[in-house]
Structure formats: structure tokens, C-alpha cells
N, C-alpha and C positions, 0 to 999 in steps of 0.2 A: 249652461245658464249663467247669466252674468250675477255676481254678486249685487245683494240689496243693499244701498245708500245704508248706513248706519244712521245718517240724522232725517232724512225726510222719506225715508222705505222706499224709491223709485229702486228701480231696474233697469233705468237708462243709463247706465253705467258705463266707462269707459278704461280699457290697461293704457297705464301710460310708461313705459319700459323707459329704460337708460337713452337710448337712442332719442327716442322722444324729449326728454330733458336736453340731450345735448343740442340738438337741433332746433329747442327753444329758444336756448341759450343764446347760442350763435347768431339765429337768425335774427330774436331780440335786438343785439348788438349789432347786426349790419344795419337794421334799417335806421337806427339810431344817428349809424356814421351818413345816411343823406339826411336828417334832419337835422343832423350835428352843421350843414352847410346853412343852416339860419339861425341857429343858433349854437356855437362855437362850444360850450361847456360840456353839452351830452357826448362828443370823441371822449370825453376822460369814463363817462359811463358807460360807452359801449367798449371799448377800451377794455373797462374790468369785465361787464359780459362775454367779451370774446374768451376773455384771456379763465373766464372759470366755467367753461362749457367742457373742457375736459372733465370737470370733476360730477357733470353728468352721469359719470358711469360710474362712481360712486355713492348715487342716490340710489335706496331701495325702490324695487317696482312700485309701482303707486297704483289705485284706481282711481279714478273720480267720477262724480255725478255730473250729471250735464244737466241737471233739473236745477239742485241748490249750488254748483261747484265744490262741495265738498270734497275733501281727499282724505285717503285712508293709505296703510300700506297693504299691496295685495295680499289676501285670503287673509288679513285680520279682520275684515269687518264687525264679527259678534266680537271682540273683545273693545274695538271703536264706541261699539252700539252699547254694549254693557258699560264702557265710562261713562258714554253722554245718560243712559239711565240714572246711573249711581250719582253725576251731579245734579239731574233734575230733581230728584228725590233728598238728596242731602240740600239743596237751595231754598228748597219747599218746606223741609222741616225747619230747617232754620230761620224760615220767614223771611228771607230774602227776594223772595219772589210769591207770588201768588197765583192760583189758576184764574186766570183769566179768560180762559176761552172755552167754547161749548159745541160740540161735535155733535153730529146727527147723522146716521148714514140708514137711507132706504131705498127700495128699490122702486123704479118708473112704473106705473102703470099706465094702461094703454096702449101697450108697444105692438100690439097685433092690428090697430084698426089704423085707420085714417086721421093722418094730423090736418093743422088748419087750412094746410092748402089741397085738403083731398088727396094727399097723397098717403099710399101703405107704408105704416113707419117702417115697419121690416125692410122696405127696399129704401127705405133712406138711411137705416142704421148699416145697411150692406155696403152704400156709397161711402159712408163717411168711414165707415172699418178699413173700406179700398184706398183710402186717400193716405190712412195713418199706416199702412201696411207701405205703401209708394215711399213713405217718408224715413223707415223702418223704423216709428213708435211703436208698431207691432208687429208680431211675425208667428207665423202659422203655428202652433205646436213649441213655440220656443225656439223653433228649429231644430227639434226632436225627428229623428225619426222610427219606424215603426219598430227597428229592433232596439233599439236606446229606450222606447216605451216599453216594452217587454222586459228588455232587462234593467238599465240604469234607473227608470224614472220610476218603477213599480217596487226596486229593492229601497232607493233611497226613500220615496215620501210615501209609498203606502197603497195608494189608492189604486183601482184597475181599470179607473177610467177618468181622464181629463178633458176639457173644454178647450177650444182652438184658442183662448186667449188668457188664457186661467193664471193671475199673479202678474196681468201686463195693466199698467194704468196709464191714463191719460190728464194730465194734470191742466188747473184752471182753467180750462174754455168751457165751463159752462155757465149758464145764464136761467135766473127763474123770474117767472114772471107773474106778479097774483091777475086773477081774473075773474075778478068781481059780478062781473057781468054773466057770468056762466051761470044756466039754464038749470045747473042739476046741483050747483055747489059753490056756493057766494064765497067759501075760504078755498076755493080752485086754485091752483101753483103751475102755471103752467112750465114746463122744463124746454129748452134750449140747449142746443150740443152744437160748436164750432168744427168742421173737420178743420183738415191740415193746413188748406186751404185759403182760413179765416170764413166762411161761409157757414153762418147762421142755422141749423135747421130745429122747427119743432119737434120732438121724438116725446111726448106723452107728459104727464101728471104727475106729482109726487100724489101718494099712496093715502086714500080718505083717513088711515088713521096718525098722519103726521102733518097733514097738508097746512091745519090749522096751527101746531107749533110752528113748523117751516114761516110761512105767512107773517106771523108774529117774530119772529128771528130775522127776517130781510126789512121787516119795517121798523124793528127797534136798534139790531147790531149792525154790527161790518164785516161779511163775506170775506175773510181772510185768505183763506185756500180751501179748493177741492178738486178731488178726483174722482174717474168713473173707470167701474170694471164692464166688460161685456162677459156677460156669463152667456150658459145655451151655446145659442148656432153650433158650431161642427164638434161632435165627441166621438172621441177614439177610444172604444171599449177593449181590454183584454179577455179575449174568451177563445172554447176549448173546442178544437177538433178530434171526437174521440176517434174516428176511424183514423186519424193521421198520428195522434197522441202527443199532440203538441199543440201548446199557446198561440193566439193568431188574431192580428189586430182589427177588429171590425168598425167603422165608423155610421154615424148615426147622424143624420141634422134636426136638429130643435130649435123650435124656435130663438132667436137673438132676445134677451134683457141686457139691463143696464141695471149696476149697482151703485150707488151714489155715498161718498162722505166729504159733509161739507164740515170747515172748521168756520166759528163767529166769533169775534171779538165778544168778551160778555160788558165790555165798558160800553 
């Protein structure tokens, strides 16, 4: 499992080894030396990139996020994630900053029936899961499999059974829309999900008990960032074969939901 972003909690995470560095480096500096043909000054810059791409392999491993580009060094993360804490918290007390912003996270409802174009959300939330899986924003199980479930994944977090997308997020493409017009509920929200794509689809309602704050949040703030989890669809239970006397993975499909946390500017 790839280590989580310390500043913005994604999982798109990337190693960027010594090698990686040098071949930045390098390559930085060659492309330099053809632009350095229109403009003479960048040879002196690519020049010094060539000449410290050696010392590539004296950088510690790194990760970084492909969501915020943040970098960390590998397998520090929680101690990363513990300082950016420890300055939010000391910034705040200090009064140097203020909370400004106002989170909400619920989940769709509707996701069983027909969105506005008559179509079963379920086979649209399958399409657009298919598109972000083509993409690898997600991947079956973490890319677990059934004996790393049994053993790895069940010693380290606990539980004896996980969701096919359980701790994968999909960042900012979603879209809400009020809809006033609605027959059963004048503070209606309708929700919107982008696949991979950029392609638009309806996938359901936020939830009658939030629909009216949501409503009031996209017509007074600014939608800063959000993400969505897929909870449901496919789970892989751990259970027991006594005549065999041993653990043995059984999977289960349930229906697909969507989890939603959106962050609002409170200015």
C-alpha cells in the first residue's frame, strides 16, 4: 500500500529513488542545452544541472503526491504529517491564522434507482469506477491479494473484511447542483461525478438531512476541494473452513455507495 500524503491524505503517491533524481537532473539539463540555442544564458544553467546530477545518489529516497506535489522522505510520512499538525495547531493558537473553512462529508443518496437520464446509477457508478481503475486512480483490493488479506492486511489493520476500494479517493470532480424545481424537495442537491474521462454523470442526491445546509454552503461559500470514496460493491470476507481448519477468503457484492467530504471557504 502506498504511503498517505502527509498534507492532503491522497494515496496517489509516488517512490522517487536516487536514479529518478539523477535522470531529472540530467535530463532537466539537456533539454536546456536546445533552448540554450535561443537563448545563450541557460548553457551556464544546464551546464550546472548536468554537472550535479551525480549527486542524485546522494538524495534520500523521497515519495511524493501527484495530487498536491508534496514530498516527504520515504516511510517518514507520520512524522511529516505530525509537524504539518503540530504547525497548524501552534499557528492557530497563536492567532496567526484562523479556521476559515467548513467541511461537511455525507453520503449520496439514491444510488440504487434511476438518475435523470433514466439510467440505474449502479451501472453508471460501475462505468465511471471502470474508467478510474483504466487510469490506475484505483485498483481492485489495493492490489491485495487473497493471501496478503488473510495474512498482512488482517494482522496490520484489524478488520476481516474490506471493500474493493476501501481508503482510494477520487479528488475534485465533483459537481452539485440545487434543484428547486423538485417535486418532493425544493432544498434538492442534486450530485454529479466526472469519470477519468471528464464526462459528466448524475449519480443521486445528497442526503434529506444535509441537503439544506449543502444548498446554503454552495450558494453563500466557495467549494474549495472535495473528495469521494466508493464504499459497497465487491467485499472480501475472511471466514472459516472447519472441515479444512483453515481461513479462506470469500467474496460478497453489495451494492456500490459514494462517500462525499467537501471543504468551503467560510469567507
Amino acid at each position: 500500500m502506498n504511503e498517505r500524503c502527509p498534507k492532503c491524505k491522497s494515496y496517489r503517491t509516488q517512490e522517487l529513488g536516487k536514479w529518478s533524481v539523477f535522470f531529472v537532473l540530467i535530463g532537466t539539463g539537456s533539454c536546456l542545452i536546445w533552448i540554450g540555442i535561443i537563448f545563450w544564458p541557460l548553457w551556464i544553467f544546464a551546464g550546472l544541472l548536468i554537472l550535479a546530477s551525480p549527486l542524485g545518489f546522494l538524495v534520500p529516497k523521497m515519495t511524493i503526491c501527484r495530487e498536491c506535489n508534496y514530498s516527504w522522505r520515504k516511510g517518514e510520512a507520520h512524522k511529516y504529517e505530525k509537524a504539518l499538525d503540530d504547525f497548524e495547531r501552534a499557528t492557530k493558537k497563536s492567532g496567526q491564522i484562523e479556521n476559515s473553512e467548513e467541511t461537511i462529508t455525507f453520503r449520496i443518496v439514491g444510488v440504487t434507482k434511476e438518475n435523470e437520464n433514466n439510467i440505474n446509477i449502479q451501472s453508471v457508478l460501475k462505468k465511471i469506477i471502470k474508467s478510474y481503475k483504466q487510469t490506475g486512480d484505483l485498483t481492485s483490493f489495493d492490489g491485495l491479494t487473497n493471501s496478503q488479506i488473510l495474512k498482512d492486511y488482517k494482522e496490520e489493520f484489524g478488520p476481516d473484511n474490506i471493500s474493493e476500494f476501501e481508503s482510494q479517493y477520487i479528488y475534485n470532480n465533483l459537481e452539485l447542483v440545487p434543484e428547486p424545481e423538485n417535486p418532493y424537495d425544493e432544498n434538492a442537491v442534486k450530485v454529479y461525478l466526472y469519470d477519468a474521462n471528464g464526462e459528466k454523470h448524475h449519480i443521486g442526491y445528497v442526503g434529506g438531512n444535509d441537503n439544506l445546509k449543502v444548498k446554503n454552503l454552495i450558494k453563500n461559500k466557495t467549494m474549495k476541494r472535495n473528495h469521494i470514496e466508493f464504499i459497497g460493491g465487491k467485499h472480501k470476507f475472511v471466514d472459516y473452513d472447519e472441515s479444512e481448519d483453515k481461513e479462506f477468503i470469500k467474496t460478497k457484492d453489495l451494492n456500490i455507495g459514494v462517500s462525499v467530504n467537501i471543504t468551503f471557504d467560510k469567507e
